[in-house]
Backbone bond lengths (Angstrom), bond angles and torsions (degrees), N, CA, C in turn:
res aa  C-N    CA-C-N  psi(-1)  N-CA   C-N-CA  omega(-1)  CA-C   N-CA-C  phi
1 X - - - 1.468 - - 1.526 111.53 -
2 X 1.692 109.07 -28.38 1.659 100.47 -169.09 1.664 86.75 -76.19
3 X 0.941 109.22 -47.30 2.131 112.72 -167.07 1.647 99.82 -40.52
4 X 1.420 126.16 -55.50 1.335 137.71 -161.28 1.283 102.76 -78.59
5 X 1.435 125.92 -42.75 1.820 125.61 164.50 1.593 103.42 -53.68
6 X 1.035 116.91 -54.87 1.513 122.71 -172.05 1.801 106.14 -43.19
7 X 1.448 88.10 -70.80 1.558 89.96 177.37 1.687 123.57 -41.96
8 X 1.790 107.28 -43.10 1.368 95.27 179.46 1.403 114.25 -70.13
9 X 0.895 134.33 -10.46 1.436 128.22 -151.70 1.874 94.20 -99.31
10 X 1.155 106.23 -45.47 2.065 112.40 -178.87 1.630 97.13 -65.73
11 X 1.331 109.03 -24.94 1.370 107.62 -165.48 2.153 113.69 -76.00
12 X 1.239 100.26 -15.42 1.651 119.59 -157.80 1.360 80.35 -90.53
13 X 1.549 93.91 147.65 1.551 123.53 -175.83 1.316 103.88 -29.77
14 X 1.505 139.01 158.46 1.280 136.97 131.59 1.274 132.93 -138.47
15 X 1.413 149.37 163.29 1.593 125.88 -168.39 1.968 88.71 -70.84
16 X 1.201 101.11 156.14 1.802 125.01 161.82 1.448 99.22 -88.49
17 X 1.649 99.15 131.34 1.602 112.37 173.37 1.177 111.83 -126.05
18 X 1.420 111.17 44.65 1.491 110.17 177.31 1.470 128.75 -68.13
19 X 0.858 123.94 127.31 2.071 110.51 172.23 1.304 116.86 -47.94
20 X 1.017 123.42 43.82 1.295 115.66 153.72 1.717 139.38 -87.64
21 X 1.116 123.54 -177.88 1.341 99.67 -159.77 1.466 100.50 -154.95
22 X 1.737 109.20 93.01 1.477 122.01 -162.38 1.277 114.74 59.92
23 X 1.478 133.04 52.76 0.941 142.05 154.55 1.692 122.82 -49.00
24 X 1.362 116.70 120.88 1.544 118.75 172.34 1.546 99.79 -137.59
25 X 1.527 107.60 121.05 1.426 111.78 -176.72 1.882 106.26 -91.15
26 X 1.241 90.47 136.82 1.601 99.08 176.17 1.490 115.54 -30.37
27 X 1.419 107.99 151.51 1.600 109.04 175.62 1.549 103.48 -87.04
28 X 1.591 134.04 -22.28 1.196 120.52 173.62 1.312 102.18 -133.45
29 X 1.825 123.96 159.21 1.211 129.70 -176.55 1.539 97.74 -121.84
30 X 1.580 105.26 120.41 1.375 90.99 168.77 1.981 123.04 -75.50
31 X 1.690 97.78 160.05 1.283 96.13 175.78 1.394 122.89 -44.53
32 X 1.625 98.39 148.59 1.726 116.48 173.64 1.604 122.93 -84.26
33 X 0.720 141.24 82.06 1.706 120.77 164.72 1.291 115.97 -41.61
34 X 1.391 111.15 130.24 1.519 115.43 -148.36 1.692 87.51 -87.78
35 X 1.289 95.18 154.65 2.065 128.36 -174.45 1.340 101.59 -67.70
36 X 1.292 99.07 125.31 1.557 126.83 -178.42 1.828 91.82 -95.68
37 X 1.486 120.19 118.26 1.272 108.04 156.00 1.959 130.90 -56.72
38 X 1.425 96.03 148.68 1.619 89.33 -173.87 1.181 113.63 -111.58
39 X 1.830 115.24 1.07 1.808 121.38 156.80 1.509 109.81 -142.84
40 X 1.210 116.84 -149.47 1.461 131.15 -168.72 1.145 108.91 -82.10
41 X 1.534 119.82 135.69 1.380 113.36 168.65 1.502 117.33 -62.62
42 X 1.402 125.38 153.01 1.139 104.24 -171.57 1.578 95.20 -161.67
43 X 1.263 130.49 118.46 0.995 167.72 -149.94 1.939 135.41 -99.37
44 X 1.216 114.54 16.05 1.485 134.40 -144.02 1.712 96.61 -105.96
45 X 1.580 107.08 141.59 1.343 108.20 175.19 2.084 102.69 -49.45
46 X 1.769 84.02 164.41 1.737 107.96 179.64 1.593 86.59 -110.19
47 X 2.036 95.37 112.56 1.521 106.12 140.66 1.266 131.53 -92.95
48 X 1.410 128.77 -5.35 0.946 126.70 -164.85 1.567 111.34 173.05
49 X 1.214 112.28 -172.82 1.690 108.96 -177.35 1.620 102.92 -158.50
50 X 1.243 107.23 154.45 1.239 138.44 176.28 1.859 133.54 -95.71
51 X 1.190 118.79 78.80 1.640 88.46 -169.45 1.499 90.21 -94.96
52 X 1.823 89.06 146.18 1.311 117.75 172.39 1.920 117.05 -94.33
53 X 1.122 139.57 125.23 1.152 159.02 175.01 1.316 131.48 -101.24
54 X 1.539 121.21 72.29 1.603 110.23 -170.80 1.253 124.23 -58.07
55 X 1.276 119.07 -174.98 1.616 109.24 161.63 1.812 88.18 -131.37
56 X 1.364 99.69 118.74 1.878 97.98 -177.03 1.495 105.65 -88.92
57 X 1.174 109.26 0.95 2.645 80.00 166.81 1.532 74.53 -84.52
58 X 1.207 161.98 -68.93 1.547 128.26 -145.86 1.173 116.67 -77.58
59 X 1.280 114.76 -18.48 1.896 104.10 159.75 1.468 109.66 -66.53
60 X 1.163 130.15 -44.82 1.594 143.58 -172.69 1.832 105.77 -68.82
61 X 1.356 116.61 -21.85 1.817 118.85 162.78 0.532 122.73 -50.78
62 X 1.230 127.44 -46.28 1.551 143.24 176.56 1.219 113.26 -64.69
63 X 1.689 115.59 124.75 1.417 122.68 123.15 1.700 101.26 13.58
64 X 1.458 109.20 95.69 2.029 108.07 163.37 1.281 99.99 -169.82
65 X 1.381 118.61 173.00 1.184 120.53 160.07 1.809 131.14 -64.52
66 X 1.168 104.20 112.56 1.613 111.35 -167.65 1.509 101.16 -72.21
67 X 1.391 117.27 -14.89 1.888 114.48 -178.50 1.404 98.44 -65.25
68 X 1.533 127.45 -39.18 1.339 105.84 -177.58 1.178 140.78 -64.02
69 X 1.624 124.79 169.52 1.251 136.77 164.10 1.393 121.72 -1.55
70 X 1.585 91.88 -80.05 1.323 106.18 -170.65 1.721 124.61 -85.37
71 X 1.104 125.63 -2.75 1.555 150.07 -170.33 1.287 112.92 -109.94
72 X 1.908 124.54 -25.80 1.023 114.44 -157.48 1.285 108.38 -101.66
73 X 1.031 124.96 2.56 1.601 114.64 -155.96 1.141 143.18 75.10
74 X 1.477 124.31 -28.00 0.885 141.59 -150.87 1.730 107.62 -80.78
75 X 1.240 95.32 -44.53 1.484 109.88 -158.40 1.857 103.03 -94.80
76 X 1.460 108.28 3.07 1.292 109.92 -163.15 1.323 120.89 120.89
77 X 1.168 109.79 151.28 1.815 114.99 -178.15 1.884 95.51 -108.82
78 X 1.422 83.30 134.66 1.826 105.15 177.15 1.434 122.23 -107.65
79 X 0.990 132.70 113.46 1.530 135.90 178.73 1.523 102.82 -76.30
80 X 1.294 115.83 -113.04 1.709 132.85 174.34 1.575 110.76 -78.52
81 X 1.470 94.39 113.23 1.751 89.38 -172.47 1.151 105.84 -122.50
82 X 1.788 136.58 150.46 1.496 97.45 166.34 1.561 146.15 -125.25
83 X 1.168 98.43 -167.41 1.562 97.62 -141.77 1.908 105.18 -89.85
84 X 1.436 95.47 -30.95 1.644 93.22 156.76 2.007 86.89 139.73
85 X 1.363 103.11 158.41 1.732 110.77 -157.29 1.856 80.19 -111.65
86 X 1.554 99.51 113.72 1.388 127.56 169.66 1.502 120.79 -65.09
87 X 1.403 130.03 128.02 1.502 106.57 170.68 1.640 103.83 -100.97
88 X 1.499 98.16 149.27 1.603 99.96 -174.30 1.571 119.81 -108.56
89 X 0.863 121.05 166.81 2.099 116.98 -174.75 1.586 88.31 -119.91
90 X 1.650 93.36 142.91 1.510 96.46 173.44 1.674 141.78 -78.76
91 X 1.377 88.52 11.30 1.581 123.53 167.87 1.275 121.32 -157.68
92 X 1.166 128.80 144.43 1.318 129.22 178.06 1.368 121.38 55.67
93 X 1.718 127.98 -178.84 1.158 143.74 -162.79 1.655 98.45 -45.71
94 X 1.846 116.72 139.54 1.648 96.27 174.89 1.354 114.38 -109.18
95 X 1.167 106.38 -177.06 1.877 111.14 179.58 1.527 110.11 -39.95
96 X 1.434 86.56 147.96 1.938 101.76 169.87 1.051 124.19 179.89
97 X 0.921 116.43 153.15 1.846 119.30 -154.73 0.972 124.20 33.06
98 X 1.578 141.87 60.50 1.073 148.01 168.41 1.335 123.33 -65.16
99 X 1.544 100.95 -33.82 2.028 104.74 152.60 1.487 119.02 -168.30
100 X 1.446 104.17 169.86 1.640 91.64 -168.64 1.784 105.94 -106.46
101 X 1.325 95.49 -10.10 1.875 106.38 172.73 1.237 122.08 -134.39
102 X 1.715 125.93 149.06 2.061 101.31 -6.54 1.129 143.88 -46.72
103 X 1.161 113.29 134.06 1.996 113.62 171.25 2.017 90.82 -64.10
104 X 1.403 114.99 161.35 1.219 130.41 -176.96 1.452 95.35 -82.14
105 X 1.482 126.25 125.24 1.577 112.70 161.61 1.086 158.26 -44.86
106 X 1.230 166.96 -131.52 1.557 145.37 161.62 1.717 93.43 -103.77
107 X 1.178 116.74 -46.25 1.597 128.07 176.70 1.537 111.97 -39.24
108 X 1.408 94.83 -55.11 1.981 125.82 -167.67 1.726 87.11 -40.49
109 X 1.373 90.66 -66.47 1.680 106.83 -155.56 1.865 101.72 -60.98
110 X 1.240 91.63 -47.82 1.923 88.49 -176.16 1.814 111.78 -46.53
111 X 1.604 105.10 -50.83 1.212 123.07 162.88 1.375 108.79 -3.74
112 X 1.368 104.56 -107.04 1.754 126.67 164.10 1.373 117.42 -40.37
113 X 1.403 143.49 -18.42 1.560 116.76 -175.65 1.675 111.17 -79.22
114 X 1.069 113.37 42.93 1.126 94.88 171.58 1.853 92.52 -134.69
115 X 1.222 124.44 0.72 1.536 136.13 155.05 1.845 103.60 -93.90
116 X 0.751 111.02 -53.21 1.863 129.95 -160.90 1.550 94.60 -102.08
117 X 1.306 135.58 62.12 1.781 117.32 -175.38 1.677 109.29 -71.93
118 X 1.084 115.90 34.48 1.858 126.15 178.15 1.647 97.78 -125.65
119 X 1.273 113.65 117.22 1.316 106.66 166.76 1.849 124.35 -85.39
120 X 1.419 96.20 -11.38 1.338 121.51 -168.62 2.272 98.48 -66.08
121 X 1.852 79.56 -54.42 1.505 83.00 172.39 1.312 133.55 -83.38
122 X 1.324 133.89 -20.54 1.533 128.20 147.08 1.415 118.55 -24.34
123 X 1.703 104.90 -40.75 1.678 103.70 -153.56 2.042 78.45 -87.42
124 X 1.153 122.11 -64.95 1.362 125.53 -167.38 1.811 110.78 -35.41
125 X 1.626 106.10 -39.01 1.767 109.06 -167.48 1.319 93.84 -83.71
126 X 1.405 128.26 -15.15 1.607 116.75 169.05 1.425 125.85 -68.58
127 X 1.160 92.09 -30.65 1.694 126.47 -165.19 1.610 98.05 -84.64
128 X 1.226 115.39 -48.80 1.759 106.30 -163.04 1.853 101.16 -96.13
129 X 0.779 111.79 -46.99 1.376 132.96 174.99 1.879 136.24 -96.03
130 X 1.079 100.25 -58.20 1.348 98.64 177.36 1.592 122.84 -68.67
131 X 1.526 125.09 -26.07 1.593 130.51 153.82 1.440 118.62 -65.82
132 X 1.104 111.48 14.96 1.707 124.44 159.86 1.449 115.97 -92.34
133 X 1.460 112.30 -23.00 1.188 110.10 179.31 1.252 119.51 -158.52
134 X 2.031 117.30 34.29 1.123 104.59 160.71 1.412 83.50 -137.30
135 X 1.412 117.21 -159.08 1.670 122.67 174.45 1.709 88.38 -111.88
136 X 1.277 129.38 -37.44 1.681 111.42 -171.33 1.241 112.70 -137.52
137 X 1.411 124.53 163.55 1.192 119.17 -157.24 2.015 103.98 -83.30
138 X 1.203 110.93 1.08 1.107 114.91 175.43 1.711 112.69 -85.91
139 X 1.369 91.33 -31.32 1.674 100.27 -168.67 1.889 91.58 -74.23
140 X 1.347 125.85 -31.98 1.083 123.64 -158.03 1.472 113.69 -85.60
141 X 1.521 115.40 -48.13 1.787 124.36 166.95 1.383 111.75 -62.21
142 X 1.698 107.99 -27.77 2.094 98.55 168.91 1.441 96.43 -77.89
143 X 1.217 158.14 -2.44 1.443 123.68 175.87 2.412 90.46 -122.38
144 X 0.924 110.74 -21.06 1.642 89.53 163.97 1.903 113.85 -60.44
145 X 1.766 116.45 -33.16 1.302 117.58 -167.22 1.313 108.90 -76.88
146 X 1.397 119.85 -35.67 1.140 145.13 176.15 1.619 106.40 -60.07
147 X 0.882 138.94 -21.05 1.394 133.46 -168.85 1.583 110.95 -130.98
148 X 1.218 113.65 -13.40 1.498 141.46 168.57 2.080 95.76 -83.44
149 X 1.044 111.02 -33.23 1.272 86.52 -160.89 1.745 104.83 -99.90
150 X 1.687 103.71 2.92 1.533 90.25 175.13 1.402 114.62 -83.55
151 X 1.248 121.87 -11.05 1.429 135.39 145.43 1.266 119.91 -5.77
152 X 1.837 155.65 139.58 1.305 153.18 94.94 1.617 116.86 -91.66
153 X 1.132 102.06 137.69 1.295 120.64 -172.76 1.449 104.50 -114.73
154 X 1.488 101.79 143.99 1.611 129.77 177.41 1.849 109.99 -52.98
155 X 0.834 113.23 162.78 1.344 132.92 175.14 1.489 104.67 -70.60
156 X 1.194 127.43 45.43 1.776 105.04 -164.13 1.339 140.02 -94.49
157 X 1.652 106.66 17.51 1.493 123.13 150.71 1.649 101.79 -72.61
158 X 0.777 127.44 -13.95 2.034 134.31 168.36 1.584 86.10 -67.32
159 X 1.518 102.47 -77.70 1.501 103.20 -144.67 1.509 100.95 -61.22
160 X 0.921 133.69 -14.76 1.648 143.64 -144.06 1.886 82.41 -77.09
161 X 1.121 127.33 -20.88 1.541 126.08 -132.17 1.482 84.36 -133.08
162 X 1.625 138.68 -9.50 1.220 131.65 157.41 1.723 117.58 -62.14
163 X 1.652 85.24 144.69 1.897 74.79 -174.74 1.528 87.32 -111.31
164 X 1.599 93.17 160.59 1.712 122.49 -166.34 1.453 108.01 65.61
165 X 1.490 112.62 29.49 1.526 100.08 158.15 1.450 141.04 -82.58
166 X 1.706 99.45 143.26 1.516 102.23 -171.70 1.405 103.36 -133.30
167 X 1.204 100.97 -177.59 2.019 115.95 -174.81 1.398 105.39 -42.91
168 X 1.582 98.98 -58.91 1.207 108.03 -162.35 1.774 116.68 -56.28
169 X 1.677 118.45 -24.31 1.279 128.43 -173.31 1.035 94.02 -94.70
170 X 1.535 142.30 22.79 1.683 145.04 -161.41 1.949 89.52 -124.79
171 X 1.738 105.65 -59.82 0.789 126.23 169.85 1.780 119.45 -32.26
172 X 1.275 108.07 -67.23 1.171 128.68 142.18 1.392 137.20 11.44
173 X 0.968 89.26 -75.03 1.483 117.61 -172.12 1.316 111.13 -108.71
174 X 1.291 138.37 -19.85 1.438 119.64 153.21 1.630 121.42 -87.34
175 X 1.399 120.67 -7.53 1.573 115.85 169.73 1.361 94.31 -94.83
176 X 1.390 158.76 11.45 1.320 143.81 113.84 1.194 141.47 -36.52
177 X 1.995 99.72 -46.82 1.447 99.38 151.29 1.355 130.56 -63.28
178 X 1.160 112.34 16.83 1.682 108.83 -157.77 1.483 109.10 -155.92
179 X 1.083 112.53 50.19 1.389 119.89 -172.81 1.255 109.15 -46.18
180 X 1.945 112.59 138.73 1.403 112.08 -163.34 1.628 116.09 93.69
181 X 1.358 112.77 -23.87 1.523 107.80 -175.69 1.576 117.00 -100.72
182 X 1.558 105.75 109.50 1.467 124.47 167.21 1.753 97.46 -17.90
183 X 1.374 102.68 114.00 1.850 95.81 146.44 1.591 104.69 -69.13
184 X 0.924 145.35 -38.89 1.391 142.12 -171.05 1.853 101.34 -61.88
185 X 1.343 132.10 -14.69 1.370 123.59 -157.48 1.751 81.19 -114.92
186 X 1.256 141.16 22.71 1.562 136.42 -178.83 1.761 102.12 -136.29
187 X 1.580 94.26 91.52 1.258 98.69 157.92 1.710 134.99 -88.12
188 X 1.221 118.75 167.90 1.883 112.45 -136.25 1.711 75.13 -139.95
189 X 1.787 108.49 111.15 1.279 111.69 157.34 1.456 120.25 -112.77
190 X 1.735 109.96 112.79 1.522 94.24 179.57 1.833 113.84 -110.39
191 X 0.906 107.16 179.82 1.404 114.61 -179.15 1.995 108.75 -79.13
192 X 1.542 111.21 157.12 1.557 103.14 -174.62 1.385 111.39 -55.90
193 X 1.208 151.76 0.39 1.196 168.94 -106.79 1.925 107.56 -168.84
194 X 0.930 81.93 -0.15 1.908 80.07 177.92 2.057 106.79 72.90
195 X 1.063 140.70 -0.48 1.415 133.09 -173.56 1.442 98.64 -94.67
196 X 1.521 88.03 132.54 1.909 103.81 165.24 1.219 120.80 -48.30
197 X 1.750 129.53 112.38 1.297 96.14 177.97 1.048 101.21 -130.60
198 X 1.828 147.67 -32.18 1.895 123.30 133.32 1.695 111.90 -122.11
199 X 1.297 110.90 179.81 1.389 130.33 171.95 1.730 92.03 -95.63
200 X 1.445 86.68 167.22 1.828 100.90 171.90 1.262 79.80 -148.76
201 X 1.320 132.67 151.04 1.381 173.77 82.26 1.199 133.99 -10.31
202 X 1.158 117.38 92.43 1.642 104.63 -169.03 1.513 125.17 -73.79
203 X 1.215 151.84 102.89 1.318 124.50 -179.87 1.791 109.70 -121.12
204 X 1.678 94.42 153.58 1.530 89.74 165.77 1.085 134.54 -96.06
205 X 1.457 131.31 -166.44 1.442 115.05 -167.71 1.674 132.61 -57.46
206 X 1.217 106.23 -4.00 1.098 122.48 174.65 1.579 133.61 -106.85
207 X 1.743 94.06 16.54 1.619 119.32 177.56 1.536 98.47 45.84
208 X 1.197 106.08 60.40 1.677 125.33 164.22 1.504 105.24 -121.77
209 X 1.559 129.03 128.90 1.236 113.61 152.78 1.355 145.97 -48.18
210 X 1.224 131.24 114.93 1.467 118.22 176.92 1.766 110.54 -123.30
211 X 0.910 123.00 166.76 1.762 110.91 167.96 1.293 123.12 -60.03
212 X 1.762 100.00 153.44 1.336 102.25 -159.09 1.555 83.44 -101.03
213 X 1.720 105.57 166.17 1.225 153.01 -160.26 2.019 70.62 -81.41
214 X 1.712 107.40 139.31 1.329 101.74 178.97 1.801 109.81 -77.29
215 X 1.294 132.55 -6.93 1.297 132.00 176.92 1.502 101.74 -66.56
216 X 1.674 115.59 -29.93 1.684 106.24 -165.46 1.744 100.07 -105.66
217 X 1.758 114.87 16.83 1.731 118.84 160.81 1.078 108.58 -59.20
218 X 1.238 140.09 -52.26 1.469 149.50 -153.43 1.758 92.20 63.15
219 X 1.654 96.95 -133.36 1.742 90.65 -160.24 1.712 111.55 -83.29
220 X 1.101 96.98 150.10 1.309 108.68 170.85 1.602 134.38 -24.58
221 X 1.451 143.13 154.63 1.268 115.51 169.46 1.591 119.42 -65.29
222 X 1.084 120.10 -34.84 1.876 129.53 -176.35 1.488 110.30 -64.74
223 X 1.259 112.74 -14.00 1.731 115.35 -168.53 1.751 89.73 -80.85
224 X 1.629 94.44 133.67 1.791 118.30 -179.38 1.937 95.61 -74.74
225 X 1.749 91.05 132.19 1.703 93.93 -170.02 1.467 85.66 -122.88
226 X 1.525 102.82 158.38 1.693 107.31 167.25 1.455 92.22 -140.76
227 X 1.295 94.55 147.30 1.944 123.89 168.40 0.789 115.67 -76.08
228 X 1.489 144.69 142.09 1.375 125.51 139.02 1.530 122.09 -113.80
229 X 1.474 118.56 137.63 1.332 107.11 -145.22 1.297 111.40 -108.86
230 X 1.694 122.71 -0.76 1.394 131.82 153.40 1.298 93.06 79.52
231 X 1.788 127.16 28.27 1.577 103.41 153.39 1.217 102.44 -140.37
């Protein structure tokens, strides 16, 4: 009963605190072609969870389509957006694809683009991840937003512009914003190239931070990091 209270309660409306910056989500979403899995379904108790945190000017560097959401401008400029709340196994490989229905609704998805500016991936993080540990894709984006939004994040077009920066001064500076938060529970994913491209979050079953398992640190604090600040 406490697990099933829990859920309703992360699950109930909450404001979105995404970094975004004048966000206005489209008045229509075009259709999805529904998600092709890209491994094994896989089925294993939830110890814990992961939220993932992009940083979108380095998704937007890349070679992509600039018509979209999140690349175009149009709809707003996005700093740390996120990337979708992982469930983890307390050993080994974790849950995934546990099912592909419900598809998320046209509403569901509008909902979130202004946390999630990919509609493609809302429907996919429901699909690979989030049917591991909710029953609908509604039940699943109210408790990723919900736990995404107790979040504040650093200034880091500032920090982007510090010289001799590394993880560890990344590290830094977002468990400052966040008084109470383990640097040990903020893992640092960069690209082969040294650029920030998300944090992961460790939490336990009770979408509390705790430290991450050192496979989900990524790089070290001493490793030299660069920003990119997409203007």
């Amino acid at each position: 009963m406490k697990g099933a209270a829990l859920l309703l309660s992360l699950a109930a409306p909450v404001p979105a605190m995404a970094q975004a910056y004048q966000c206005v989500p489209p008045q229509r979403i075009a259709p999805l072609a529904p998600v092709r899995p890209d491994g094994p379904v896989r089925k294993v108790p939830v110890a814990g969870y992961t939220l993932a945190v992009s940083w979108s000017p380095e998704f937007c560097r890349a070679p992509r389509d600039r018509t979209s959401m999140q690349c175009s401008g149009r709809n707003g400029r996005f700093g740390f957006v996120l990337h979708g709340l992982w469930p983890e196994a307390a050993s080994g490989p974790p849950p995934q694809w546990c099912a592909l229905l419900p598809r998320p609704r046209p509403e569901t998805i509008r909902q979130n683009l202004c946390t999630t500016p990919l509609p493609g991936l809302i429907e996919h993080e429901w699909a690979k991840h989030g049917s591991c540990m909710a029953t609908t894709p509604e039940a699943y984006w109210g408790i990723a937003r919900h736990v995404f939004g107790r979040f504040r994040w650093p200034d880091v077009d500032r920090l982007s512009l510090e010289s001799g920066l590394t993880t560890g001064r990344l590290r830094e500076a977002v468990a400052m914003a966040n008084p109470g938060l383990p640097r040990g529970a903020i893992g640092v994913a960069m690209s082969q190239s040294g650029w920030l491209r998300e944090l992961r979050i460790c939490h336990n079953r009770q979408y509390r931070p705790v430290p991450c398992p050192r496979r989900q640190l990524g790089a070290s604090d001493s490793v030299p990091l660069k920003i990119w600040r997409g203007l």
